[in-house]
N, C-alpha and C positions, 0 to 999 in steps of 0.2 A: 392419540392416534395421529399419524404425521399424516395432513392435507397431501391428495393426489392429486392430479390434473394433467396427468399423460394424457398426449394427444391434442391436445389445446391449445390456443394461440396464446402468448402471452395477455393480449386482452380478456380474449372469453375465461382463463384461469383466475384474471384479477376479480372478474366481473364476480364468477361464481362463489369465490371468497368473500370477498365487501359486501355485494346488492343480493345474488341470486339464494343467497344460505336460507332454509326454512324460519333460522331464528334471527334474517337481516331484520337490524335498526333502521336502514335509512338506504332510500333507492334511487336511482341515478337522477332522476328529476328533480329530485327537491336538494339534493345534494349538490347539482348544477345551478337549482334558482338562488340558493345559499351563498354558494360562492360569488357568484354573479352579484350580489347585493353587498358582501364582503368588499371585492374590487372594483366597484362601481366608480370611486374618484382616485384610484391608484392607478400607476405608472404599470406594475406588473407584480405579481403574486400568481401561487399555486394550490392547490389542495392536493398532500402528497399520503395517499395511501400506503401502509405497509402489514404486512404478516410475516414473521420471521420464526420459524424452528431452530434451533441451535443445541447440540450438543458437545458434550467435553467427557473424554473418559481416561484416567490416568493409572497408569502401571507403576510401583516402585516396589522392587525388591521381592518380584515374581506375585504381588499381590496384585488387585485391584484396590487403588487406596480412593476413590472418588469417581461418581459418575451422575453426570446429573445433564437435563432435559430440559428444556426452556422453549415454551412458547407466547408469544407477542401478537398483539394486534391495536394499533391505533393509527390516528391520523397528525398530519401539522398543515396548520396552515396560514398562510404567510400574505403578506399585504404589504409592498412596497412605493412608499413617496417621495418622489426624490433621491436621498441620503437616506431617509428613514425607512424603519422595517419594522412590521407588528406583525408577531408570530405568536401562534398558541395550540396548542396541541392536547391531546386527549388521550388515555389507555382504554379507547373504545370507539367502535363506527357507528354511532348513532345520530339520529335528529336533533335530539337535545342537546347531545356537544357539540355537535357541527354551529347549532344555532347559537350558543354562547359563545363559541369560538369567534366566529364571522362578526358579534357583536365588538367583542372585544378588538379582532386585528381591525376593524373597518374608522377605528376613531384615529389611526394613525394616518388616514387620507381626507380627514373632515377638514371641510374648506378647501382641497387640495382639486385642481381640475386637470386630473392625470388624462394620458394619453397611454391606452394601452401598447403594452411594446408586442410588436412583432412574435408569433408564436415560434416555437422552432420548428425549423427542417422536419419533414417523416423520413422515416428512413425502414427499410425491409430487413434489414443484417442481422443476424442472429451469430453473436460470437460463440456462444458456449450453448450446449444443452442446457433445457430448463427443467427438466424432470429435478424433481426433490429428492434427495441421495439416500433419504432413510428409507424410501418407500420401497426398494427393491433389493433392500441387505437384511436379513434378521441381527437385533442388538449383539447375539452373541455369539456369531461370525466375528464381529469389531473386537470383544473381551479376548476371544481368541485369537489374535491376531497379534496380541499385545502380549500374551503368553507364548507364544511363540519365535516372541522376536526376545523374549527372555529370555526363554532356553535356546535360541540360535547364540544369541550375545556373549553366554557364559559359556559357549561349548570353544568360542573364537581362544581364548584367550585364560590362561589362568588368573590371571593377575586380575581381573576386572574382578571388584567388589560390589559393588550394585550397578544397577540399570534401572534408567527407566524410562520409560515409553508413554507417549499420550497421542490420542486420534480426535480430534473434532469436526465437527460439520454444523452447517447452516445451509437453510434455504430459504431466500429472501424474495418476497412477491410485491412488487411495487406498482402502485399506480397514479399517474402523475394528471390531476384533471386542471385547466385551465380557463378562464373567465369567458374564451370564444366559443367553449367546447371541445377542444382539443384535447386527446385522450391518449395518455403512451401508456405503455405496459413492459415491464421489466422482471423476468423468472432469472435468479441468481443462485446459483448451486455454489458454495466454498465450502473445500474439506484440505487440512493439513492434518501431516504426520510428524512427530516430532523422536527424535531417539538420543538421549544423553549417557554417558557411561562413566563410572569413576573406578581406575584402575589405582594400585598400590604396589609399589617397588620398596623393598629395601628401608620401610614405612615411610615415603614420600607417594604423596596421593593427587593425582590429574583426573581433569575431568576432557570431555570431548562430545560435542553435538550435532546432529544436523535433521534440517529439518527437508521437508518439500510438502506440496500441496497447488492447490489453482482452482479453478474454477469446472468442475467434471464431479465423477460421481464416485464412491467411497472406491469401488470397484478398481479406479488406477491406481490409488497405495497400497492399492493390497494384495496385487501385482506382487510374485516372490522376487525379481529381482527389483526390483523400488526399494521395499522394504529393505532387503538384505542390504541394498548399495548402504543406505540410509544407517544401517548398523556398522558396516564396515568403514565408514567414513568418519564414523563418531568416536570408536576403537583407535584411526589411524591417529585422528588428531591428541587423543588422549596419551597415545603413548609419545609420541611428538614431544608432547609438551615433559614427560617424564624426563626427557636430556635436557629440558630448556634450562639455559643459564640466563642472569638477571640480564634483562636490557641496557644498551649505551643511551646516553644522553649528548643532546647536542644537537648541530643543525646537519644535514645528512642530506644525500640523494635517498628518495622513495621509491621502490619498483612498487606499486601497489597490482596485487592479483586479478585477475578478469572476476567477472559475474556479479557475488554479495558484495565486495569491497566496493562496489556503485552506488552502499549506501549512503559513503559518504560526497557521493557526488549530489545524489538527493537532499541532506540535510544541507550541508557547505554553501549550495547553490538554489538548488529545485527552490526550497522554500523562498527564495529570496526575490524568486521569477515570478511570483501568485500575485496577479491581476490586487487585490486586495490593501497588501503592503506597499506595489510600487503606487498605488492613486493617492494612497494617502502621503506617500513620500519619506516611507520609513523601511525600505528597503535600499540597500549598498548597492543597487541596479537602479533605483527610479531617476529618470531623465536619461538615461545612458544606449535608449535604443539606437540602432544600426552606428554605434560606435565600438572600436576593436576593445573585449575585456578580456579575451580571454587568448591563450598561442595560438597561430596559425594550424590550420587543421583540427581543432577542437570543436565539434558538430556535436549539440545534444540536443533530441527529441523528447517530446511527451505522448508515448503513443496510447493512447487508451485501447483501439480495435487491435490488440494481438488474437489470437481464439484458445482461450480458455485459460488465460493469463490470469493470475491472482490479482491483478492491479485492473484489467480490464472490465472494462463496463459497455455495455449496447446502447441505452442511452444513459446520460448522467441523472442526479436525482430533481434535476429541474426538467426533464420530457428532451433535454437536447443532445442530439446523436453524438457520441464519443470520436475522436478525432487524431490525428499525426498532426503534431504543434512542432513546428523548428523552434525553438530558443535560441540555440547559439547554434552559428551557421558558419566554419572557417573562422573561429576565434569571435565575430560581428553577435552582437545583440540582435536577434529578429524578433522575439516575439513574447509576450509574456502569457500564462494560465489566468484564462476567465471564467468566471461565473456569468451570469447576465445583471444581476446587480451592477458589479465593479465593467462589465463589457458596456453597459449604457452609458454609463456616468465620464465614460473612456473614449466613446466616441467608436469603439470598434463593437465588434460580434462576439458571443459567446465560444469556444474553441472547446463548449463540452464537460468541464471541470468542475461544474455546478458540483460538490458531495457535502454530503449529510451521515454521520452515524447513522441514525436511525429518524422515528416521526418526530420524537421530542427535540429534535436538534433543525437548526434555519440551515441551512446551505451557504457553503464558500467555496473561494477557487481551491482546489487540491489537485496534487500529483495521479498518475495513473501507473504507468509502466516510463519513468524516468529511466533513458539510457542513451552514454555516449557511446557515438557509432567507430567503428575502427577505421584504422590507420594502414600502413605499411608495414612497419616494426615485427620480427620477431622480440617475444617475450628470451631468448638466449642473447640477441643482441644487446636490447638491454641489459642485460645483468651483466655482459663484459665489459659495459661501457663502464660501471661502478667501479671505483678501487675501494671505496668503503660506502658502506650504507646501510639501507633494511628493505628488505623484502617482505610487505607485508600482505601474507596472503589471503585472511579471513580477520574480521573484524567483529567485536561485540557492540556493546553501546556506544555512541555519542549524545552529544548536543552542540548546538550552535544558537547563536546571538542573531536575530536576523536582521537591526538594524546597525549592528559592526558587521557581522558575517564572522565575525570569529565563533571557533570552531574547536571541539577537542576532542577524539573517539581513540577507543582501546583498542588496540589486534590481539585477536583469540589465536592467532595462527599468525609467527612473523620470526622472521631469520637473520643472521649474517650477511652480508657482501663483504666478499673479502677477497680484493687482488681478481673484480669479477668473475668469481664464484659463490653458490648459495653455500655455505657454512653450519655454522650452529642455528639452532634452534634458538630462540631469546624470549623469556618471559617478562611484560610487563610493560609492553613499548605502549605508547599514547602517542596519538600523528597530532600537534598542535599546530592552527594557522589558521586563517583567514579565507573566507572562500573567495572572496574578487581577487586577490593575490595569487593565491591557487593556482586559480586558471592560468595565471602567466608563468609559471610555474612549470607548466606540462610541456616536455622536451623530447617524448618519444609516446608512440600511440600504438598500439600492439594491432596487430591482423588475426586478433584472437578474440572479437566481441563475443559476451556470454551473457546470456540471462542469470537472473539468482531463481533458486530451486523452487522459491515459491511460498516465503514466509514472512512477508515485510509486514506491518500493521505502522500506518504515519500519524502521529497523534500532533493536533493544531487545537489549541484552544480550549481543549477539554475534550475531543472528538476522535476518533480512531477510527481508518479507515484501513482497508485492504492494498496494500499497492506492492509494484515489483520496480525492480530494480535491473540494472545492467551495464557492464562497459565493458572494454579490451584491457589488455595489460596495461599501464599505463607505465612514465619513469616522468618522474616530478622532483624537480633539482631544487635541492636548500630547502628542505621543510625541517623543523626542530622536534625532533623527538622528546618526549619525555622518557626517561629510563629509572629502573632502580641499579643500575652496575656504579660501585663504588668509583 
């Protein structure tokens, strides 16, 4: 049965979960003396509560072929000295883990005469609703919803051979307790929708996807025009790809598309900017603050407070209010992503970035809503500026290097420049390059910023978190494609 707590502050939900349950392990007093003994010669550490419900229900081929239910409950907790960090965590909120817990993180500041740091900021802002999304849909409203967008999909189009559809949700309850007493609270609603389609011509077979989702309750994807857009957009691109001829190779101007294609501003760059890599000095940015990296007019944020953003967070998972971080400011280095670890040791403040998978996981700097802001440019100016190139306007996977910054990601969606105009369709293109190079790179900045729909997941280290993404058109001279055209 999915935990309620309509009505509630984020505190009094946490409380009723963790301490107030008839069948609570362990109540705020001794849970506070615990940790207090834990952190007694550390710098700073936290006790990070969580309860998560999570579901996943997936459609192929007008079936339900998987659906499954998950609920979590444990703590981590973390004891920092210095450089060092003694973390330990439990799949349970009891006395006796707490208390072997605390044993254990508290030998990593033995002999150690820490100075506790500074707690963070309170803060009142509530970006999203905290209601938990299962609580007010029946399961097979969701199943329906997914057969529906079955039979809408196959009625679009003949040619589509299968579909298929998946809904998931979570709702994550956090509580973040510290060694003075300070006490934050965090209700996290996240649901996406996802719709893929593989069509067949003349037996040549494309596929085509899209997704959306944020932080709100099952109720906005399920929305008929959401859905539908979501159907129709996954249909466009498959047949798209049914004219794509193989991609050019070679070095090229890039118009890259507004919104998802910010992923690769994220991977290229974002990762390279975390508080974490530049202290130890294995980042292609460390030592290069308020020096020019990147073209003039190239402004990228990390905004955590959008409202109801999939990347957004109220507070991060160390109790500190999420934030608007300048990076690069008119092409200048301003500012890198902290945690309070890497923010101490740096001599600056935490900017909010503290994230955690889950309890089992310590906390690092991470991304939130990574996006560069626009420009002047129309997205038509660009592409006449082209006599040849690629237009790529939707992007699959990457990866990058973060101590080269080199970088390599596929286009799910990328075209022709020719004689500037968009052209054919081109299957196969890979954008290769460097991310510090990149940035000097970019030679027109579109007056078309867009968010992405709301699907990003950023994996560091073993860890996965929720983040969004965003930019304008952009036009990036001399990047080298990868192609398969003979």
């Amino acid at each position: 049965m999915s935990a309620s707590t309509h009505g509630l502050t984020p505190l009094a939900a946490t409380d009723q979960l963790f301490f107030d349950r008839p069948d609570a392990q362990l109540d705020r007093d001794t849970a506070a003396k615990l940790l207090g003994q834990a952190l007694a010669n550390a710098d700073d550490g936290e006790l990070f509560l969580e309860y998560r419900e999570s579901e996943s229900i997936s459609l192929d081929d007008g079936r339900i072929r998987s659906a499954g239910f998950d609920t979590s409950l444990g703590f981590g907790l973390r004891a920092v000295a210095g450089e060092a960090t003694g973390f330990a965590h439990a799949g349970e909120i009891s006395e006796a883990a707490l208390r072997r817990a605390a044993a254990t993180v508290a030998a990593v500041a033995s002999g150690h005469s820490g100075v506790q740091a500074e707690a963070p900021r309170p803060t009142n802002a509530r970006l999203y609703m905290g209601d938990n999304p299962f609580a007010g849909m029946d399961f097979a409203k969701r199943t329906g919803l997914l057969a529906e967008i079955d039979g809408y999909a196959r009625g679009k189009d003949s040619r589509i051979k299968q579909v298929m559809a998946s809904i998931t949700g979570e709702w994550q309850a956090v509580q973040i307790i510290r060694a003075d007493g300070t006490r934050v609270a965090d209700l996290r609603p996240l649901v996406r929708l996802n719709v893929s389609v593989v069509v067949d011509q003349d037996g040549r077979r494309e596929t085509g996807s899209h997704g959306t989702g944020g932080r709100f309750d099952y109720a906005r994807v399920m929305e008929e025009g959401i859905w539908r857009h979501a159907v129709d957009e996954a249909l466009r691109q498959a047949l798209v790809n049914l004219d794509s001829r193989p991609a050019p190779a070679g070095e090229m101007p890039v118009v890259l598309g507004s919104g998802w294609p910010g992923i690769l501003l994220h991977e290229a760059i974002g990762h390279g900017l975390e508080g974490d890599f530049n202290r130890k000095k294995t980042s292609a940015f460390a030592g290069l603050m308020d020096q020019r990296i990147a073209s003039p007019g190239v402004t990228v944020v990390d905004d955590g407070t959008l409202p109801d953003r999939r990347g957004s967070i109220t507070v991060d998972d160390e109790g500190t209010p999420s934030g608007r971080t300048v990076l690069i400011e008119d092409g200048y280095l301003r500012g890198y992503l902290q945690d309070r670890l890497n923010a101490r040791l740096m001599g600056v403040r935490s900017t909010g970035n503290g994230r955690r998978q889950s309890y089992a996981h310590a906390p690092m700097p991470r991304m939130t809503n990574t996006i560069m802001l626009g420009g002047q440019n129309t997205q038509e100016e660009m592409i006449r500026s082209v006599k040849r190139g690629l237009f790529a306007a939707n992007f699959g996977g990457g990866q990058v290097d973060i101590t080269s910054g080199k970088f390599v990601f596929s286009a799910s969606e990328a075209y022709l420049i020719e004689d500037g105009k968009i052209t054919a369709p081109v299957k196969g293109a890979t954008l290769i390059g460097n991310g510090p190079d990149a940035l000097t790179r970019v030679e027109m900045i579109g007056n078309d910023p867009e968010l992405d729909p709301g699907i990003g997941t950023c994996g560091k280290n073993g860890q996965g978190v929720p983040v969004g993404v965003g930019q304008p058109t952009l036009k990036m001279g001399g990047l080298t494609v990868g192609g398969t055209a003979a």
